[in-house]
Every structure is written in structure tokens, then in C-alpha cells.
C-alpha positions in Angstrom: 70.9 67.3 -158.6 67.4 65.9 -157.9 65.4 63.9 -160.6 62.0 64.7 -161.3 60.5 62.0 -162.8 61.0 59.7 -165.6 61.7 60.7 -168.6 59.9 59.9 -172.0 62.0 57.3 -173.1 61.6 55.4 -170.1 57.9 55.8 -170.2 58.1 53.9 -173.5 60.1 51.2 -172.3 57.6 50.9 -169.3 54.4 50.9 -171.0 54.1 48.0 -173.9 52.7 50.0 -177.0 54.6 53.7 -177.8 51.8 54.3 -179.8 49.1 53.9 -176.9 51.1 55.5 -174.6 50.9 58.6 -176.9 47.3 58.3 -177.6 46.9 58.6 -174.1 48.8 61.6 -173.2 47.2 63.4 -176.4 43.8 62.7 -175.4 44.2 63.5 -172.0 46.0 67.0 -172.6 43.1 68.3 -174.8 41.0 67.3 -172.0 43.0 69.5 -169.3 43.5 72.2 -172.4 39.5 71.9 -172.6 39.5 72.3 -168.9 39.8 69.3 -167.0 41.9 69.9 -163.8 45.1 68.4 -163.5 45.3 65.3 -161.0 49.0 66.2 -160.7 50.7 68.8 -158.8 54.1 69.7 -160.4 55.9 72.7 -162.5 55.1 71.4 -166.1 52.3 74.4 -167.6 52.1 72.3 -171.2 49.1 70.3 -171.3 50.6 67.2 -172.6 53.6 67.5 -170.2 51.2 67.5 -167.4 49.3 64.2 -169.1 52.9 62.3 -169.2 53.9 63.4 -165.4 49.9 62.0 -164.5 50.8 58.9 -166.7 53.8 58.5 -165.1 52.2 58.6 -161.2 49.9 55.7 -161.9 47.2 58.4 -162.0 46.2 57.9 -165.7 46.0 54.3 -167.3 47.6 53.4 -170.9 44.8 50.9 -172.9 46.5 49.2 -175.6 43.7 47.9 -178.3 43.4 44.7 -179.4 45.6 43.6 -182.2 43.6 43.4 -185.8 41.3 46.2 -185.4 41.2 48.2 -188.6 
């Protein structure tokens, strides 16, 4: 059976802040639900699916903020 990608777990343990990481995807579905075009050919038809596969090509960048902002 062929992978097809990684999966959401991995993404956390690639990318240092869980909570930026899903920031990221969340912002960048409602863009592509508010309709931004996808930079990511695949299957996936959920908007946030399709931010995590675009996260997870390098096409889409995770900021972590600076630590003490309130």
C-alpha cells in the first residue's frame, strides 16, 4: 500500500509549536473556504485537510510567535 503523506502526528513532531502549526492550517483553510485556490494538487476536498497536505509540501510556512506575548 502506498503512503500519501504524513500524517498529523508527524506534522507535530516536525514543526516545534502544535499550537502554531494549528493556527496555520485554520487560517489558511478559511482562506481556501473563502476562495483562495489550493497550491496543492491531491484528493483531500476539506479545507483544512488541504491546508495540512500544503503545510506538509513546504508550500505553506508555520510562524511560531515570540514567547511572552499576551
Amino acid at each position: 500500500m502506498e503512503r500519501r503523506g504524513l500524517t498529523v502526528r508527524e506534522l507535530t513532531e516536525r514543526h516545534e509549536s502544535k499550537y502554531a502549526l494549528a493556527v496555520a492550517a485554520a487560517r489558511r483553510g478559511r482562506a481556501i473556504t473563502e476562495g483562495s485556490t489550493p497550491m496543492a494538487d491531491g484528493r483531500a476536498t476539506k479545507p483544512v485537510t488541504i491546508a495540512l497536505d500544503e503545510i506538509r509540501k513546504g508550500l505553506i510556512t508555520v510562524e511560531v510567535p515570540p514567547v511572552g506575548i499576551k
